[in-house]
C-alpha positions in Angstrom: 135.6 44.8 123.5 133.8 45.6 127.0 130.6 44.0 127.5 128.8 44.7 130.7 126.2 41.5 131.5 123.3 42.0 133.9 122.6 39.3 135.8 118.5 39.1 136.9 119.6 36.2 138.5 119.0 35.9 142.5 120.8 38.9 144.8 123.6 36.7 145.7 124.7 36.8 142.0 125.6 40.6 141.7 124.1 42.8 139.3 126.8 41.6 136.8 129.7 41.7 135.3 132.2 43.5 133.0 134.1 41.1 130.7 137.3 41.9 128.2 137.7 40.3 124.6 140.8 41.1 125.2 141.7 39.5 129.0 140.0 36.8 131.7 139.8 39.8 134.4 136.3 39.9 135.5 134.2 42.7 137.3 131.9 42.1 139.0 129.3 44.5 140.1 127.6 44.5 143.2 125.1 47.1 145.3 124.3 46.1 149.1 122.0 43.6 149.6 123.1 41.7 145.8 126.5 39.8 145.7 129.5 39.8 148.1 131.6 42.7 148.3 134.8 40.6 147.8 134.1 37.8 146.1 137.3 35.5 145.2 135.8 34.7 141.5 136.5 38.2 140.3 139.5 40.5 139.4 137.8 43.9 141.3 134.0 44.2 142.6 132.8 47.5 142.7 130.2 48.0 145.2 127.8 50.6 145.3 125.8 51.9 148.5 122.9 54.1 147.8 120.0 53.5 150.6 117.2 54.4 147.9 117.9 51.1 146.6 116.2 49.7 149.9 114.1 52.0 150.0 112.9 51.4 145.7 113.0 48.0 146.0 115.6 47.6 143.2 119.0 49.1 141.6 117.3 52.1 139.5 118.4 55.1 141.9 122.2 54.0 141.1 121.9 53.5 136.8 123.5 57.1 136.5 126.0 56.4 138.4 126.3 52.8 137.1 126.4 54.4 133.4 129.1 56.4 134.4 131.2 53.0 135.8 130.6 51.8 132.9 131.2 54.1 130.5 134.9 54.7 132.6 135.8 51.1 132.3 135.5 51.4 128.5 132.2 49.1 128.0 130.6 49.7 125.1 127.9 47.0 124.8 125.6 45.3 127.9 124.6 41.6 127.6 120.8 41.7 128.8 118.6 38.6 127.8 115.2 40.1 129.0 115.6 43.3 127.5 116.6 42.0 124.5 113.2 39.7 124.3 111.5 43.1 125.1 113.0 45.4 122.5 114.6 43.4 119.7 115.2 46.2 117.7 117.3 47.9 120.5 119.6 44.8 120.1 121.5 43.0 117.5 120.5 38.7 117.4 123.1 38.3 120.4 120.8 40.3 123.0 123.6 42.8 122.7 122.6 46.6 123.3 124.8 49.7 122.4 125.4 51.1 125.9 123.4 54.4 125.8 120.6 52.5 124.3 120.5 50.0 127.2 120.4 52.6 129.5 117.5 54.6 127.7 115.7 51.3 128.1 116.3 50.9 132.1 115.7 54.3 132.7 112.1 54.2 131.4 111.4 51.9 134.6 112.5 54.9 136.8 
């Protein structure tokens, strides 16, 4: 299984990662201005560029195009702590969400 984590840590932490069940290879996810571009720790980083997220403040102009990343490299659940607190019944006791209700939930803050 694919699990997508976001990570509300501090910028230089990446917006998060995608783990595998099923392998140690490691995604991480980064959009400029949060995490390095190449960073050693991680199989792949995919970057994303969209100069709304300076301008916004935060990463809510890219979730489409995040949703779609996500949804190519097979994850089916996201890992999200805060969220989880926020809508308990969204999520099952792990703070995991089914995909498309994650992102029903982010896009609300749009």
């Amino acid at each position: 299984m694919k699990t997508f984590s976001i990570d509300y840590r501090s910028s230089p932490a990446g917006l998060g990662t995608i783990t595998d069940t099923n392998s140690d290879d490691m995604i991480l996810i980064t959009y400029t201005g949060c995490g390095l571009v190449e960073d050693p720790n991680y199989t792949h980083t995919i970057n994303f560029y969209d100069p709304a997220i300076e301008e916004d403040g935060w990463w809510g102009p890219i979730i489409p195009l995040l949703h779609q990343v996500l949804k190519s490299h097979g994850v089916t659940e996201v890992y999200d702590s805060e969220e989880g607190l926020n809508h308990p019944d969204k999520c099952d006791s792990r703070l995991h969400f089914k995909l498309q209700d994650w992102i029903d939930i982010v896009n609300r803050y749009c």
